[in-house]
SEKETI-670066 format. One record per residue (C-alpha): residue number from 1; residue in three letters; x, y, z. Coordinates in steps of 0.05 Angstrom, whole numbers. Layout:
[NUM "ala" [X Y Z]]
...
//
This chain:
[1 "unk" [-812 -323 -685]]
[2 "unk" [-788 -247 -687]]
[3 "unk" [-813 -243 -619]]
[4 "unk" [-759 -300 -598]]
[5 "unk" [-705 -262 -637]]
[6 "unk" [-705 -196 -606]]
[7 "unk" [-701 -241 -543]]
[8 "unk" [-648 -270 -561]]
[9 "unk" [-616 -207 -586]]
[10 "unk" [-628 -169 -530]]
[11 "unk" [-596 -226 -486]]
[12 "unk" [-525 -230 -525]]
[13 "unk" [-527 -153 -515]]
[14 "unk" [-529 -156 -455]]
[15 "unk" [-484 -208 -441]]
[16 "unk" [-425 -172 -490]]
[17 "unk" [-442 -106 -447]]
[18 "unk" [-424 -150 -382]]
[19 "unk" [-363 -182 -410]]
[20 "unk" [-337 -117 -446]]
[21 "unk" [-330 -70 -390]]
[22 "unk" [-270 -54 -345]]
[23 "unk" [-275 -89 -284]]
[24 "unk" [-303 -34 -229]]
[25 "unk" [-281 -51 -147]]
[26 "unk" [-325 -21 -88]]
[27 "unk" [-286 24 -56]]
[28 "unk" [-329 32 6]]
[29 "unk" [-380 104 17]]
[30 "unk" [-325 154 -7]]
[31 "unk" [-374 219 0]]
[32 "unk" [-370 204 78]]
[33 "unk" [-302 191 78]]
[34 "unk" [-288 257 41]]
[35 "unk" [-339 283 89]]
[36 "unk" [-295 269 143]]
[37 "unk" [-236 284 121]]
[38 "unk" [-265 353 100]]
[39 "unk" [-295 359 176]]
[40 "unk" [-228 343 206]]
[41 "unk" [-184 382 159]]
[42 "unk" [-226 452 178]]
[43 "unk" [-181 506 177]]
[44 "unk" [-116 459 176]]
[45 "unk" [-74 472 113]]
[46 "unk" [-52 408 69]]
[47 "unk" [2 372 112]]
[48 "unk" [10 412 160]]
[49 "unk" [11 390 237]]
[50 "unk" [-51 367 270]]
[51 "unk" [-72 411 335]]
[52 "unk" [-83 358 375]]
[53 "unk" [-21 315 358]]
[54 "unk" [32 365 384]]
[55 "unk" [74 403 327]]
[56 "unk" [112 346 296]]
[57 "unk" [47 297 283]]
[58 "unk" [30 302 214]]
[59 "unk" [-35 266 181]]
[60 "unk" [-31 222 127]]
[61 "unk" [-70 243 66]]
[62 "unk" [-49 190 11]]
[63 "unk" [-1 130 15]]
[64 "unk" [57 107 -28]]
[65 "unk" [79 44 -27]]
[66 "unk" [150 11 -49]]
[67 "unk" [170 -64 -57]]
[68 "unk" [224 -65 -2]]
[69 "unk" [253 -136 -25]]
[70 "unk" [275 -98 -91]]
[71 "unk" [305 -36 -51]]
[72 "unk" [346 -80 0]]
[73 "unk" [375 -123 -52]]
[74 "unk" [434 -163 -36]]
[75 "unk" [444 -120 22]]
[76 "unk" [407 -169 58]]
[77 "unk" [468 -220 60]]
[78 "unk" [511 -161 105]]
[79 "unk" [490 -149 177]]
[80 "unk" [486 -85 195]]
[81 "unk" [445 -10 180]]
[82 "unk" [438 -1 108]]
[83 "unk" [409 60 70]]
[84 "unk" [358 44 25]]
[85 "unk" [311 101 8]]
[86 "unk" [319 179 7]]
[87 "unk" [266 212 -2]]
[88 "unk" [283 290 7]]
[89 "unk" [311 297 75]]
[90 "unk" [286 222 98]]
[91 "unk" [326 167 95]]
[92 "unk" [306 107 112]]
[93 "unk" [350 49 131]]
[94 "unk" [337 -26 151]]
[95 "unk" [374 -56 205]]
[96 "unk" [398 -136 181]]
[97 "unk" [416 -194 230]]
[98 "unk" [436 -260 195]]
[99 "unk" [401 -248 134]]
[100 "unk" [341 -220 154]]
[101 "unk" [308 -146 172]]
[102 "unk" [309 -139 249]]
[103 "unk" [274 -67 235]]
[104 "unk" [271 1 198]]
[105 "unk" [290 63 222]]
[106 "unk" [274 135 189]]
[107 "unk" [323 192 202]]
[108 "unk" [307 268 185]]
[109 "unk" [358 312 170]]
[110 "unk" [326 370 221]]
[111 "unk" [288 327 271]]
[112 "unk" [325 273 284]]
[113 "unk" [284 199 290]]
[114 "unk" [216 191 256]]
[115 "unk" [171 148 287]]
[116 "unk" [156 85 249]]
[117 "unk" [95 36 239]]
[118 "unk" [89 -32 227]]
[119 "unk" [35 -61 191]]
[120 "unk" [25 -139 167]]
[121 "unk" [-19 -151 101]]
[122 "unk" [-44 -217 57]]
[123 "unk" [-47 -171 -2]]
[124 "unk" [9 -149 -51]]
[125 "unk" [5 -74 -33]]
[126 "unk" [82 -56 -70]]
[127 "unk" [46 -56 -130]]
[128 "unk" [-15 -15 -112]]
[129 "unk" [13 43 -145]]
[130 "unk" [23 57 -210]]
[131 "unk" [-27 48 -271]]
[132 "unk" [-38 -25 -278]]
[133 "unk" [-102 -31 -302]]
[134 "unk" [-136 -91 -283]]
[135 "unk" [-147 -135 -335]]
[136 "unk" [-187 -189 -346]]
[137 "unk" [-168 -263 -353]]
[138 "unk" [-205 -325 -362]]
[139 "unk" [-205 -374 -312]]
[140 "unk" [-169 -429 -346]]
[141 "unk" [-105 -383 -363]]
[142 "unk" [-92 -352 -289]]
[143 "unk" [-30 -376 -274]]
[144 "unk" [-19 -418 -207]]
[145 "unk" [45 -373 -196]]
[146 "unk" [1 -312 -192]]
[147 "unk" [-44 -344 -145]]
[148 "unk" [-2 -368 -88]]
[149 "unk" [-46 -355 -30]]
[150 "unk" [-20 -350 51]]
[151 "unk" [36 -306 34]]
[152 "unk" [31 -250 85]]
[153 "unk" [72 -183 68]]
[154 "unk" [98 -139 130]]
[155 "unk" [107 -66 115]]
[156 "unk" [147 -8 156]]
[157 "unk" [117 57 140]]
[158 "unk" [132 136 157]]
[159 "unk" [92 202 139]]
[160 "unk" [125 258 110]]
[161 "unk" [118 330 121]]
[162 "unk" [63 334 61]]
[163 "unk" [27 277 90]]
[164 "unk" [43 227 53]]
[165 "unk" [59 158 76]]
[166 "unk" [114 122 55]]
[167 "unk" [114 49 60]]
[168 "unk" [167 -5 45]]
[169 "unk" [132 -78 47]]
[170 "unk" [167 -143 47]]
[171 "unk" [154 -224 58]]
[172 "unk" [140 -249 121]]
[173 "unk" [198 -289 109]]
[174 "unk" [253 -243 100]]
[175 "unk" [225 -203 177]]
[176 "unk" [264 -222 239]]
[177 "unk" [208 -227 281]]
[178 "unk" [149 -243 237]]
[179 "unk" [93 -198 245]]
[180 "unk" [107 -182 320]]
[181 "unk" [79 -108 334]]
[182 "unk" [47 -102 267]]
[183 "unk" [-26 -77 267]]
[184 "unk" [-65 -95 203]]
[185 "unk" [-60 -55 140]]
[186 "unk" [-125 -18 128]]
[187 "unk" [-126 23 55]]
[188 "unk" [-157 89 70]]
[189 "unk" [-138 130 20]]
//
């Protein structure tokens, strides 16, 4: 009988361990990653240019993202070039045709035109920053809002002199022309 209750002990330990801990995500071999980034960054201050990429080509070290639905606002019922980010000397500006974003253009104060990319996503990436924790919910109170799936999120991103990358995301929906020229979104960082 004692035998069967340290069993049984020993299994509800176990199980409260399980159930108790903050969810942990793979994140993929980061030692080679820093590896490489280590090899390639040899001699090459933080954010500065890459040799190889001419003197204005800048690698990214980290990304930020924004939620570019919230920063366009109701500017997205007036056609036209409307400003909305600064970051430093940046600004970035989205170009609107009949109610939708035709394309995003990033302006330096020194060098004129940055060169922009366009990347297409099925994950919410505007709220990647920050410090939500995830948390963990049963499966019968998930809401179905919260789990909408096919919802596709295009984002228009720069890098800054420091390296970072700035990206603004929004629907599919509210883009011109859909996901045209957009490579996949890849978190490396």
């Amino acid at each position: 009988m004692a035998r069967i209750y340290r069993f049984v002990i020993a299994v509800v330990a176990g199980f409260s361990l399980v159930a108790l801990a903050p969810p942990t995500f793979a994140q993929g071999n980061s030692n080679k990653a820093a590896a490489d980034q280590a090899q390639s960054d040899k001699g090459m201050a933080k954010g500065k240019a890459d040799k190889g990429g001419g003197p204005d080509k800048v690698k990214p070290t980290k990304a930020k993202h924004h939620n570019g639905k919230d920063l366009v606002g109701d500017k997205i019922k007036t056609n036209g070039r409307h400003v909305i980010d600064k970051n430093g000397d940046y600004t970035a500006a989205v170009d609107v045709q009949g109610g939708k974003i035709a394309g995003m253009k990033v302006s330096h104060a020194a060098k004129g035109d940055i060169p922009v990319t366009k990347y297409k996503t099925t994950k919410k990436m505007a709220e990647a920053d920050g410090l939500r924790r995830p948390v963990f919910q049963r499966a019968a109170f998930v809401q179905v809002q919260s789990t909408y799936i096919g919802t596709t999120y295009i984002g228009y991103s720069y890098v800054d002199e420091y390296g970072t990358e700035e990206i603004y995301w929004y629907l599919y929906d509210m883009i011109l022309d859909g996901d045209t020229g957009a490579v996949e979104y890849v978190p490396a960082y």
